[in-house]
VOBA-1610 file (N, C-alpha, C; in pm, whole numbers, padded with zeros to 5 digits, always signed):
BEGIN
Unk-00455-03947-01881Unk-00483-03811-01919Unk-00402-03718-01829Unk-00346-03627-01888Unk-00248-03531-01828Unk-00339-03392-01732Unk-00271-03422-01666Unk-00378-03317-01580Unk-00344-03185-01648Unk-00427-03051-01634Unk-00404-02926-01695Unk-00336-02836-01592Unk-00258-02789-01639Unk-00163-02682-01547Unk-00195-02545-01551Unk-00245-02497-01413Unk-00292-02404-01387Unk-00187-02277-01397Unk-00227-02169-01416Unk-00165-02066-01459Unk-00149-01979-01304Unk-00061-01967-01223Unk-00057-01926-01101Unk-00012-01733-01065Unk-00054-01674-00948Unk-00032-01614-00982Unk+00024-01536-00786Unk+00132-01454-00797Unk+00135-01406-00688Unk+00034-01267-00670Unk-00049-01242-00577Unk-00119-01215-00541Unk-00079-01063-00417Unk-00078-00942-00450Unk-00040-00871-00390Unk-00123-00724-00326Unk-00133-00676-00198Unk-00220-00619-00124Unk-00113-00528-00075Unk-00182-00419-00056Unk-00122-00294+00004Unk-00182-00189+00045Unk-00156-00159+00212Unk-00221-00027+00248Unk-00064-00002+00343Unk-00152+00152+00316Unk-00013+00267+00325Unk-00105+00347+00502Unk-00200+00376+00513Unk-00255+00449+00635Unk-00423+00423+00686Unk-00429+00475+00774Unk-00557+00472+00851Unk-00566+00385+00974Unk-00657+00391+01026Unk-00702+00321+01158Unk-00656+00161+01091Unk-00632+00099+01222Unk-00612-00058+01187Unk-00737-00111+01158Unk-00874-00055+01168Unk-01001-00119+01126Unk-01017-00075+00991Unk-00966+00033+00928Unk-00987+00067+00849Unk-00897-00026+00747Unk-00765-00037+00750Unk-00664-00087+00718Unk-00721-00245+00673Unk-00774-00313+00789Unk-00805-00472+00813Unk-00958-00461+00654Unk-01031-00360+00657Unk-01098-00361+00573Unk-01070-00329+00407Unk-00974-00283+00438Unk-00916-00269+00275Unk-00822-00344+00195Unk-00769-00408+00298Unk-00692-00508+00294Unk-00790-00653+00238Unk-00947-00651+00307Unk-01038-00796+00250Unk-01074-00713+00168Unk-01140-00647+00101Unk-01195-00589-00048Unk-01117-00627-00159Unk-00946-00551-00144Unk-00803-00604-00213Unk-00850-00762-00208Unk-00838-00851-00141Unk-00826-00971-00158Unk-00908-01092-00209Unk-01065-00955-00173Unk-01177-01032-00228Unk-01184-00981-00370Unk-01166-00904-00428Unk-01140-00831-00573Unk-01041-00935-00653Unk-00937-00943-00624Unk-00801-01053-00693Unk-00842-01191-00686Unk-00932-01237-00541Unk-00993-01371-00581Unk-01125-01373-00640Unk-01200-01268-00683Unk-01296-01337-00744Unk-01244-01319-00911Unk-01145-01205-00920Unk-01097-01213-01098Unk-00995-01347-01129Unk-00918-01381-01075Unk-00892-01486-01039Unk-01002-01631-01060Unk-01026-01651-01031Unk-01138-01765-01005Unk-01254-01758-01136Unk-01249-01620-01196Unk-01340-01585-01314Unk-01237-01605-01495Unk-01099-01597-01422Unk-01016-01612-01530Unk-00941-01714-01504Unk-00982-01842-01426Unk-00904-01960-01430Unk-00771-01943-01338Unk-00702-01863-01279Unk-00598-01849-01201Unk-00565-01888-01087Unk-00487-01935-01064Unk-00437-02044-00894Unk-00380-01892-00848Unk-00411-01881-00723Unk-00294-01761-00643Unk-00222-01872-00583Unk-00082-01860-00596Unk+00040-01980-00525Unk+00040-01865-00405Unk+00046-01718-00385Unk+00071-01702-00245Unk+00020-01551-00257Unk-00037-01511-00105Unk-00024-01379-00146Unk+00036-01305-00032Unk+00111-01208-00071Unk+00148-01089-00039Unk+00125-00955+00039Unk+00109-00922+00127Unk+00110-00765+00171Unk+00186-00695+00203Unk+00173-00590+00236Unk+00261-00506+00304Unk+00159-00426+00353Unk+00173-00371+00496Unk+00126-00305+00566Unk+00192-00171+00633Unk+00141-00063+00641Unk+00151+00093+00739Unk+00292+00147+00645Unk+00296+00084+00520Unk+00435+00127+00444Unk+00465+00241+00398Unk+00637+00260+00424Unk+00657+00389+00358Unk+00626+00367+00194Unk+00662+00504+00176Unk+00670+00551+00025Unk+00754+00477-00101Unk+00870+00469-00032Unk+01003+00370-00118Unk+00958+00259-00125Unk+00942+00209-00281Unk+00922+00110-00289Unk+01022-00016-00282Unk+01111+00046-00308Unk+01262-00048-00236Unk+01281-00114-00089Unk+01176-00042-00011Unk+01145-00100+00111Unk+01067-00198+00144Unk+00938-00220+00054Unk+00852-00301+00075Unk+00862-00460+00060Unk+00891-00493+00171Unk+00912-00665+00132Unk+00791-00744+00119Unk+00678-00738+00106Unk+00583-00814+00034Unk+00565-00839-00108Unk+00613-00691-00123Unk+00616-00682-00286Unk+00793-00730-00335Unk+00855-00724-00274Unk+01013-00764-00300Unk+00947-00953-00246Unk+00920-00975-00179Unk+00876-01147-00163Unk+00808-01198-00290Unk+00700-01093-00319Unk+00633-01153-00462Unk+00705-01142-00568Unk+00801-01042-00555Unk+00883-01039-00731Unk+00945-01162-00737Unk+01010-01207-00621Unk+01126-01345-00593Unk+01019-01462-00618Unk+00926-01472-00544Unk+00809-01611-00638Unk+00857-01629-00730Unk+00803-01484-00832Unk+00814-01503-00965Unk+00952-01560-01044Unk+01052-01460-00972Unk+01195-01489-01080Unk+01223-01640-01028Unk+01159-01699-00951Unk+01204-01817-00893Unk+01117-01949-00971Unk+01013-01847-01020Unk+00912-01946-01103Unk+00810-02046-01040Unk+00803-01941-00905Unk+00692-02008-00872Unk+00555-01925-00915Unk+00549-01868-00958Unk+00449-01818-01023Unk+00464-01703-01146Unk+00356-01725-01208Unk+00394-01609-01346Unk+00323-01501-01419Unk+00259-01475-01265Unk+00207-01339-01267Unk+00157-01258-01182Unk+00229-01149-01188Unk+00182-01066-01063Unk+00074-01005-01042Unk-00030-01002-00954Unk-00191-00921-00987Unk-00204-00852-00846Unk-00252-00767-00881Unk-00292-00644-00791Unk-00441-00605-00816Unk-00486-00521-00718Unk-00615-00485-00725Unk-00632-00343-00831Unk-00520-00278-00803Unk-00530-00171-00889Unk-00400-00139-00879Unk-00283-00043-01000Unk-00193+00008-01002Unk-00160+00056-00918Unk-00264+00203-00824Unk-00152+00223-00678Unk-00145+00152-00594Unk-00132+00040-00599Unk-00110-00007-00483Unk+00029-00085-00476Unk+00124-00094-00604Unk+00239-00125-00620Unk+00298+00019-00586Unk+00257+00107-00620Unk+00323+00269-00600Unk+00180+00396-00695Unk+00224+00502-00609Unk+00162+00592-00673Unk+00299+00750-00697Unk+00390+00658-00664Unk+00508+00781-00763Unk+00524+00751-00932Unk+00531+00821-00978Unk+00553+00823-01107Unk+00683+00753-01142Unk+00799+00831-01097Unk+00987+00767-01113Unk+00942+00584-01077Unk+00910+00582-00923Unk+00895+00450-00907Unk+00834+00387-00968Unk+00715+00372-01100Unk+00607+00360-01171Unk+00724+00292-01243Unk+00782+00379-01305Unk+00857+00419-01427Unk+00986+00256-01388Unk+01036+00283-01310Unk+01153+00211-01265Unk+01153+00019-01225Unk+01002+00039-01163Unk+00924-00094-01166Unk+00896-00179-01328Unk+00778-00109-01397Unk+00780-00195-01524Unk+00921-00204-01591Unk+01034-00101-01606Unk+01106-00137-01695Unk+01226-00247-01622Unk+01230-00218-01459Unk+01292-00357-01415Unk+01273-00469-01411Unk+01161-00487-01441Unk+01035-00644-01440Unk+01022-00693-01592Unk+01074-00574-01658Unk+01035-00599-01851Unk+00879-00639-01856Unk+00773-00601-01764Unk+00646-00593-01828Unk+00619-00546-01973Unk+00685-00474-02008Unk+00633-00448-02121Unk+00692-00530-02230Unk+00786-00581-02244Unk+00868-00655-02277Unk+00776-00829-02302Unk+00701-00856-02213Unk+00630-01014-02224Unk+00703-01118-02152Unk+00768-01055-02092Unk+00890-01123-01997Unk+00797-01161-01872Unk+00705-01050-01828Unk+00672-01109-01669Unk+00499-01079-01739Unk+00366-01111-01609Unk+00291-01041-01636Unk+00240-01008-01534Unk+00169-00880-01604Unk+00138-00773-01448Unk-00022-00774-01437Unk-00124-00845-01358Unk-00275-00790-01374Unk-00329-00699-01320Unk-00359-00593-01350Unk-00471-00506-01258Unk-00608-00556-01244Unk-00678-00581-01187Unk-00766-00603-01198Unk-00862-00414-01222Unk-00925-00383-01127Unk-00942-00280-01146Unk-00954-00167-01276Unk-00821-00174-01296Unk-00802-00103-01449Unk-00775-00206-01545Unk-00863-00336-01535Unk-00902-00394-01662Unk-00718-00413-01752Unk-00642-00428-01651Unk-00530-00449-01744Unk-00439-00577-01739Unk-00377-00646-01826Unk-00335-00821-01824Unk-00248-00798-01950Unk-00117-00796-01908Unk-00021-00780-02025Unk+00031-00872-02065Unk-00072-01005-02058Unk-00049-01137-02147Unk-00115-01102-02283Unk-00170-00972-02256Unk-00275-00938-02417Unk-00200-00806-02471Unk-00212-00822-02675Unk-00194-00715-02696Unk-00211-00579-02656Unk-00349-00566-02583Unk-00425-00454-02559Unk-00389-00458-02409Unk-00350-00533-02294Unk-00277-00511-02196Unk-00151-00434-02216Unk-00044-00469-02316Unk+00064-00429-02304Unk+00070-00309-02357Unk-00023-00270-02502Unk-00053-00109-02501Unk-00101-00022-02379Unk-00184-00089-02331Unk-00225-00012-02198Unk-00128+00056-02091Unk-00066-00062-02079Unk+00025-00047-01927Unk+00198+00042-02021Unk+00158+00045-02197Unk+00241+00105-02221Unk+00270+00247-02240Unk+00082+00282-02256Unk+00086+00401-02264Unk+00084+00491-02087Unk+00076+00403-02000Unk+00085+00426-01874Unk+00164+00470-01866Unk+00309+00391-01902Unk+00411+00426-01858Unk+00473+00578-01932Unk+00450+00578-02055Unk+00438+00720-02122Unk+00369+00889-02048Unk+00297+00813-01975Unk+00181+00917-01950Unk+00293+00924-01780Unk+00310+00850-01722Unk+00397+00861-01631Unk+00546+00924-01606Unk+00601+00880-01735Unk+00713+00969-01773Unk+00704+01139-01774Unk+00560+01167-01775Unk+00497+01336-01802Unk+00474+01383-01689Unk+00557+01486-01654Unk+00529+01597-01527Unk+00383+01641-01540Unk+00342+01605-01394Unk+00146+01653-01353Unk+00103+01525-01378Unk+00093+01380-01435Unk+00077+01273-01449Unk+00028+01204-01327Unk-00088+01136-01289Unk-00156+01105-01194Unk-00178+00922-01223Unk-00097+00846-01160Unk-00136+00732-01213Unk-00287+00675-01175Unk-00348+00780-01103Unk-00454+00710-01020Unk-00588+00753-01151Unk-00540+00844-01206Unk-00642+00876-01362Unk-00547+00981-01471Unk-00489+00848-01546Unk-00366+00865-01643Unk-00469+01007-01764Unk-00584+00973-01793Unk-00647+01066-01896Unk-00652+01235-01793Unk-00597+01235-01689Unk-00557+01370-01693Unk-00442+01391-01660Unk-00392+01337-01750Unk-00197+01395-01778Unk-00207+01535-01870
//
């Protein structure tokens, strides 16, 4: 009998400020959030990711530049986060991320946990599509897209 192949996923955490106690605590919530959706939807994390006290540019962040390379490398085939800002909360960078990754496309997949989003599903990829719409719009808040 063939064993079943788990669906893996890189696993990614991010804080930007505060006290290092504060930091160390948001950092286990992030991690306890992704492993218990994880573990509720069948998912292996192959590795996870942080970045810590980071600037703004997301071109800088090598936790999240380590987890994209997992993926294109195929060690894992999907990226999950606790919630959208925590890959970025600029809009351009929003914008510049899904369409470099082809999330929307079915090429990669992106989970939020948080905002209930998994663009292995029809209704994921509308989601994270109308995101990106609502992001493209000056005053656009990715942190609550319904007040664009």
């Amino acid at each position: 009998m063939a064993a079943e192949r788990t669906t893996t996923a890189a696993a990614y955490v991010r804080v930007a400020t505060g006290s290092a106690r504060a930091r160390e605590g948001s950092i286990r919530i992030q991690r306890q959030a992704i492993a218990r959706y994880a573990t509720l939807h069948s998912l292996g994390i192959a590795r996870w990711f942080s970045d810590h006290d980071c600037i703004a540019d997301i071109e800088h962040r090598q936790g999240l530049h380590d987890a994209m390379q997992l993926i294109a490398k195929g060690g894992a085939q999907i990226l999950i986060v606790v919630d959208l800002s925590r890959i970025t909360r600029s809009h351009s960078d929003f914008l510049q991320f899904i369409d470099r990754f082809r999330f929307l496309d079915g090429d990669l997949t992106l989970i939020s946990v948080r905002d209930k989003l998994d663009t292995r599903t029809k209704e994921g990829r509308a989601m994270l599509g109308m995101l990106h719409t609502l992001a493209g719009l000056d005053g656009a808040d990715l942190r609550e897209p319904w007040r664009a």
